[in-house]
C-alpha positions as a printed Julia matrix, in Angstrom:
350×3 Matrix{Float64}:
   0.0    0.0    0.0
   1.53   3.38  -1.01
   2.02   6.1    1.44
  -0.56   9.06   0.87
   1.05  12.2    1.09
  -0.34  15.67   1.2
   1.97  18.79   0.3
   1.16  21.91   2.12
   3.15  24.95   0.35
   2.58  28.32  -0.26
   5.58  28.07  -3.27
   3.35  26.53  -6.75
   7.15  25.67  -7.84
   8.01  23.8   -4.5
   4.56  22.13  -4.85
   5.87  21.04  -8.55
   9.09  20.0   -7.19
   8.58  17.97  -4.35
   5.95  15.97  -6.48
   8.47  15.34  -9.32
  10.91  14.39  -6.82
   8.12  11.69  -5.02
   6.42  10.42  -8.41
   9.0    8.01  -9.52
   8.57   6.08  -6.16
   5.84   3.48  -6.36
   5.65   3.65  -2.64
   4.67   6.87  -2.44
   1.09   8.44  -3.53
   0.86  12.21  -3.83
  -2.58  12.55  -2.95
  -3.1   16.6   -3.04
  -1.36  19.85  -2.8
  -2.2   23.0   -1.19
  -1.49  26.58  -0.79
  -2.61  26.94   2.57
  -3.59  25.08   5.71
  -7.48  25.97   4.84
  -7.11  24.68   0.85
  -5.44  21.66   2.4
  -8.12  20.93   5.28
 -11.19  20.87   2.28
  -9.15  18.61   0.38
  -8.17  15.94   3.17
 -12.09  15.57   3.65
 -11.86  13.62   0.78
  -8.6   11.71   1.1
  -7.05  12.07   4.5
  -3.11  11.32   3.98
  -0.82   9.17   6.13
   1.92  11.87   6.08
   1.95  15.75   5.67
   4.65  17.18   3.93
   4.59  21.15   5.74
   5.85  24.71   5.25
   5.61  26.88   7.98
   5.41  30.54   6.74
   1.8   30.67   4.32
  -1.17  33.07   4.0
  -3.9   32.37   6.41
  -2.76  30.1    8.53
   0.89  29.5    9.11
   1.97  25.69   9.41
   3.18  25.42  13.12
  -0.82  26.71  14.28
  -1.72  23.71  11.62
   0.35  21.3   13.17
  -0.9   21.55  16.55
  -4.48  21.78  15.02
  -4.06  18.41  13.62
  -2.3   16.53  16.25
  -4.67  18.25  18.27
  -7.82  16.65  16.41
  -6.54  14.0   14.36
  -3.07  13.14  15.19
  -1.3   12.61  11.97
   2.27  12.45  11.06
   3.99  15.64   9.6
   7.03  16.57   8.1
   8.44  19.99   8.09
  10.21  21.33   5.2
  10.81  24.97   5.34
  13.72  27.61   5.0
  13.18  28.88   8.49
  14.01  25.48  10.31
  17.83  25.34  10.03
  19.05  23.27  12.92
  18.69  24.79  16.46
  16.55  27.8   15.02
  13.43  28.22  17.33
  11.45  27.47  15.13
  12.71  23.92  14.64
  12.48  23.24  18.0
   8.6   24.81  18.37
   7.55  21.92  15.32
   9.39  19.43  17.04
   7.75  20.18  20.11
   4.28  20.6   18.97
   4.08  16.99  17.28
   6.57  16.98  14.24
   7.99  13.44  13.19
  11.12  15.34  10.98
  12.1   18.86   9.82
  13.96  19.26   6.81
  15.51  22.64   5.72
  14.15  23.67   2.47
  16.71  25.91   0.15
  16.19  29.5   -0.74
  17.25  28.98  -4.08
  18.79  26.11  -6.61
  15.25  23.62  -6.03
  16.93  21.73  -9.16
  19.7   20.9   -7.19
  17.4   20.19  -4.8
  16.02  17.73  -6.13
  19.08  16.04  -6.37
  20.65  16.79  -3.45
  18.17  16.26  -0.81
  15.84  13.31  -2.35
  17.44  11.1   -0.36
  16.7   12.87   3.12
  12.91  13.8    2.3
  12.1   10.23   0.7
  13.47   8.69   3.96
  11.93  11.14   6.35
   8.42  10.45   4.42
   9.52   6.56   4.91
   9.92   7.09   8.68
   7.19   9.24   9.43
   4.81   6.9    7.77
   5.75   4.56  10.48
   5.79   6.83  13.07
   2.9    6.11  15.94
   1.38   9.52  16.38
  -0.33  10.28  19.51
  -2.68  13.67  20.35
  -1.79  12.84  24.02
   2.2   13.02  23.27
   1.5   16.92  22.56
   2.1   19.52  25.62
  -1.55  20.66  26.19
  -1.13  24.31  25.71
  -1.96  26.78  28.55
  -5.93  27.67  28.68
  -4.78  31.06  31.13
  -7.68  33.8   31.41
  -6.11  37.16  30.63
  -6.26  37.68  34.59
  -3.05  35.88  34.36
  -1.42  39.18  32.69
  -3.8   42.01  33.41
  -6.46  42.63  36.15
  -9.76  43.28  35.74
 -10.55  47.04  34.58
 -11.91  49.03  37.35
 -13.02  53.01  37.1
 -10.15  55.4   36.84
  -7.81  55.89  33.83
 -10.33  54.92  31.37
 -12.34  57.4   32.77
 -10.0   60.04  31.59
 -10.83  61.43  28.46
  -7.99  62.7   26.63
  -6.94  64.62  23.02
  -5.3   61.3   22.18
  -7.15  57.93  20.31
  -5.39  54.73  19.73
  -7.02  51.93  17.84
  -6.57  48.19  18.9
  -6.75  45.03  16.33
  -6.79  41.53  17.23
  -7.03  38.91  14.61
  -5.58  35.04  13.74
  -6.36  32.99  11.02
  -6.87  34.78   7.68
  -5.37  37.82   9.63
  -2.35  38.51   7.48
  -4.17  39.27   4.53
  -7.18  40.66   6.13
  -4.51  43.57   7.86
  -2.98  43.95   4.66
  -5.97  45.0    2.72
  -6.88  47.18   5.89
  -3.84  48.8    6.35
  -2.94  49.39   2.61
  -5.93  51.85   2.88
  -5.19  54.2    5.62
  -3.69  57.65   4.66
  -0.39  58.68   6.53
  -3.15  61.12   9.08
  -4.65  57.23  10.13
  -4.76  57.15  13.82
  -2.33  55.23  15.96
  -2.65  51.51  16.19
  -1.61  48.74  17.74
  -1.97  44.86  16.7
  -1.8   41.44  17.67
  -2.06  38.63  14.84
  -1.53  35.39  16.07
   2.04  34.82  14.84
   5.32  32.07  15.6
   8.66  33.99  16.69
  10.74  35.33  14.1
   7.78  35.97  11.66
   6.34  38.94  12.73
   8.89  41.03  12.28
   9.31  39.99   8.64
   5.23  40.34   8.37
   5.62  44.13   9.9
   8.43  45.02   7.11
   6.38  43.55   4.16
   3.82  45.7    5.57
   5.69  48.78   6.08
   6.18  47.79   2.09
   2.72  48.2    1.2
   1.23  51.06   3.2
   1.49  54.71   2.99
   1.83  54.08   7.24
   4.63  53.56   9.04
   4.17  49.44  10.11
   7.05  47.82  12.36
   7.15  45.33  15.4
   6.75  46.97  18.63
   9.34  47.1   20.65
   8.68  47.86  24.95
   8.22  51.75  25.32
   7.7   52.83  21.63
   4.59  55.16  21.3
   1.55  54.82  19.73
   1.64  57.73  17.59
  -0.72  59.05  14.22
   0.43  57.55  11.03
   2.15  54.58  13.18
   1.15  50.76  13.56
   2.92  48.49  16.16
   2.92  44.8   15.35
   3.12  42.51  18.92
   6.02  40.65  18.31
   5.48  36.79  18.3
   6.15  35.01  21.75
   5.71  38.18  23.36
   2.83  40.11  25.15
   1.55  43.55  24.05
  -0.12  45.82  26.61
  -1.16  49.17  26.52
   0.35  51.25  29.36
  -0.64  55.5   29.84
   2.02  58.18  30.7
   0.42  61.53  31.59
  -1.65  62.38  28.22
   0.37  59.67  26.08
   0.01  56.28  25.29
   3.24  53.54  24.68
   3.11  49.89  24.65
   4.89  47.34  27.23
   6.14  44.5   25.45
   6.7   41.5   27.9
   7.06  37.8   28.62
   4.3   35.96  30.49
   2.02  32.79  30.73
   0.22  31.76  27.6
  -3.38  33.78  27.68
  -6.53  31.63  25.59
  -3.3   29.43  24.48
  -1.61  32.34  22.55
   1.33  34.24  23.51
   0.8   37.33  22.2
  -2.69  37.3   22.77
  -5.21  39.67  21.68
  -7.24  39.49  25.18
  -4.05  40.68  26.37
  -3.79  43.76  24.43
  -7.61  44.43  24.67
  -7.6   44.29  28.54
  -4.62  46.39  28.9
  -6.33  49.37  26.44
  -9.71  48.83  28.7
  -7.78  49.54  31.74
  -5.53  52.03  30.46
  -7.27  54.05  27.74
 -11.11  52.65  28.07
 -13.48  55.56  25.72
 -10.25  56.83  24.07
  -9.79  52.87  22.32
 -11.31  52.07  18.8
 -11.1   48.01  18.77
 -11.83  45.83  16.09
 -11.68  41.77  16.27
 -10.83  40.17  13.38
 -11.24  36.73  11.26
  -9.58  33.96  13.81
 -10.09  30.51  15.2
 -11.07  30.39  18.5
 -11.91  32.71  20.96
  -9.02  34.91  22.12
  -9.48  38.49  22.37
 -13.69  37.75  22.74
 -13.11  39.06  26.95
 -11.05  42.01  26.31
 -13.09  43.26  23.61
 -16.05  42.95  26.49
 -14.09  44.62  28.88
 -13.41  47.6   26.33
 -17.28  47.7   25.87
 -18.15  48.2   29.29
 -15.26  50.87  29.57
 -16.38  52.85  27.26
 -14.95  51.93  24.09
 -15.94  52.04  20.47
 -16.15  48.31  19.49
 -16.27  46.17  16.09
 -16.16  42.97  14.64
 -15.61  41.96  11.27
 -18.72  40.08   9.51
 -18.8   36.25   8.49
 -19.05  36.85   5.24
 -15.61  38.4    4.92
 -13.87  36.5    7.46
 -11.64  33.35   6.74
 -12.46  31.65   9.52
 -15.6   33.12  12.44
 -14.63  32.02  15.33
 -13.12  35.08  17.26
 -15.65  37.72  16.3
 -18.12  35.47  16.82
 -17.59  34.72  20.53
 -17.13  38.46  20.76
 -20.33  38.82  19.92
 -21.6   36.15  22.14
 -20.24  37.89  25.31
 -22.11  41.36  23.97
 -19.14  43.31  23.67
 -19.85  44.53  19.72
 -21.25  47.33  18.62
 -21.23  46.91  15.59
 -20.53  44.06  13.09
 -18.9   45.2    9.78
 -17.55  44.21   6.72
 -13.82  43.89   6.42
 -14.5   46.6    3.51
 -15.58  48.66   5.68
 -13.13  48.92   8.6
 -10.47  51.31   6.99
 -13.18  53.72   6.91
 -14.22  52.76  10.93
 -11.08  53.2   11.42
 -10.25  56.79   9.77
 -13.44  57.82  11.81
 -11.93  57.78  15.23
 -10.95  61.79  16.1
């Protein structure tokens, strides 16, 4: 019986090459290839694989969040091939941790050689994982910490505070990366100042912030602890970190810290939400964003009740519904709007 392998890569050339390299084996049965972790979920309805071959950095969903998905709900055994996993990188040892059976460093450039070169390694890796016993129970259970771990409850007094300065706060996960690109491409250099979280590994967020900075007539970067939230300026949380909201007189900055997982993500959006309740309350504009799950559905209640402006982006524009969806839930919204429509939302905060 052949092993049935599924491809996961955002590259439509590594896609071609890694099935040229597997199709002269009769042991091996390319059974799909996708872009993305969502393309690659709809197909394995159909024909569920006994190995997944797996980038890491892709649009929508990046392939470490995948990987504990799956081992999470249908343990399965996975291969990593990627250009960010040389050995030691942190990244190697996060997919190792979270479930991975190999990880095999994937070249920048010369794929012919490639294919020579490496054939070998990823035929006997696919060999070997195919074997593998893969157990859910064999992956750490990832922290389920309320954000009171980070960030106590609001309570009346700086949020009460009106003052001449508004910051706007974004939380989103899956489907986030392009969802903040078309959003930010938008805003004129007079947008207000804004800080994100998007569910993110180490290492990539910074590279996300620069593409970014690319794009938009803004000024994008990763935050670093202390910078300002200023006009014209939008702070990326970097990945593995916390982002919080912290007041200075008339001025807002942002604390960037370690700390316990928070709704199993570290940065987490509940995080940043909670912090802008306390510390800014009516002078926040939040919007919650396309995600899996439920982080940043409490802070974005908190900011309600403080007096904040609140969104969430619709289902029909959203990749996947599960974050604004348990915002609206808790009743924090106040208004649900199209993913259109939220450069506009947010060029309306004065």
């Amino acid at each position: 019986m052949a092993i049935k392998v599924m491809i996961v890569d955002d590259s439509a050339v590594m896609r071609e090459v890694m099935q040229q390299l597997l199709a002269p084996h009769k042991d091996i049965e390319v059974v799909g290839a996708a872009m993305d972790p969502l393309l690659a979920l709809q197909k394995m309805k159909t024909v569920w694989p006994d190995v997944i071959l797996l980038d890491v950095e892709m649009p929508r969903m990046d392939g470490i969040t995948f990987l504990r998905q799956i081992m999470a709900t249908r343990p399965t055994p996975v291969v990593i091939c990627s250009t960010l996993t040389e050995k030691g990188a942190d990244i190697t040892l996060q997919a190792l941790s979270a479930g991975a059976v190999e990880v095999i460093t994937k070249p920048t450039m010369g794929l012919r050689d490639f294919l020579q070169g490496s054939a070998q390694e990823m035929l006997a890796a696919i060999r070997t994982a195919a074997k593998a016993r893969v157990r859910g129970a064999a992956v750490p259970t990832l922290e389920k910490n309320s954000v009171d771990a980070v960030v106590s409850a609001p309570s009346a007094g700086l949020h009460n505070q009106r003052t001449s300065e508004r910051i706007v706060v974004l939380g989103t996960s899956t489907g986030g990366t392009q969802a903040l690109e078309q959003v930010l491409s938008q805003l004129p250099r007079s947008a207000p100042a804004i800080a994100i979280v998007q569910h993110m590994p180490e290492k990539f967020t910074r590279s996300f912030a620069e593409r970014l900075d690319s794009l938009c007539a803004i000024e994008v970067r990763e935050a670093q602890n202390g910078d300002r939230l200023l006009p014209g300026l939008a702070l990326i949380a970097p990945g593995g970190k916390h982002m919080l909201v912290k007041r200075s007189g008339g001025q807002y900055h942002v604390e960037v810290k370690d700390g316990p997982l928070v709704s199993r993500h570290r940065p987490s959006v509940d995080v940043l939400f909670r912090s802008a309740a306390v510390q800014a309350g009516r002078n926040v504009l939040a919007v919650i964003m396309t995600g899996m799950g439920d982080d940043g559905a409490r802070g974005l209640k908190d900011l309600h009740e403080a007096g904040a402006k609140t969104y969430a982006q619709d289902e029909a524009s959203c990749v996947v519904f599960g974050m604004p969806k348990e915002a609206i839930k808790l009743g924090g919204v106040d208004q649900v709007v199209a993913l259109d429509d939220i450069p506009n939302v947010l060029m309306s905060w004065r």
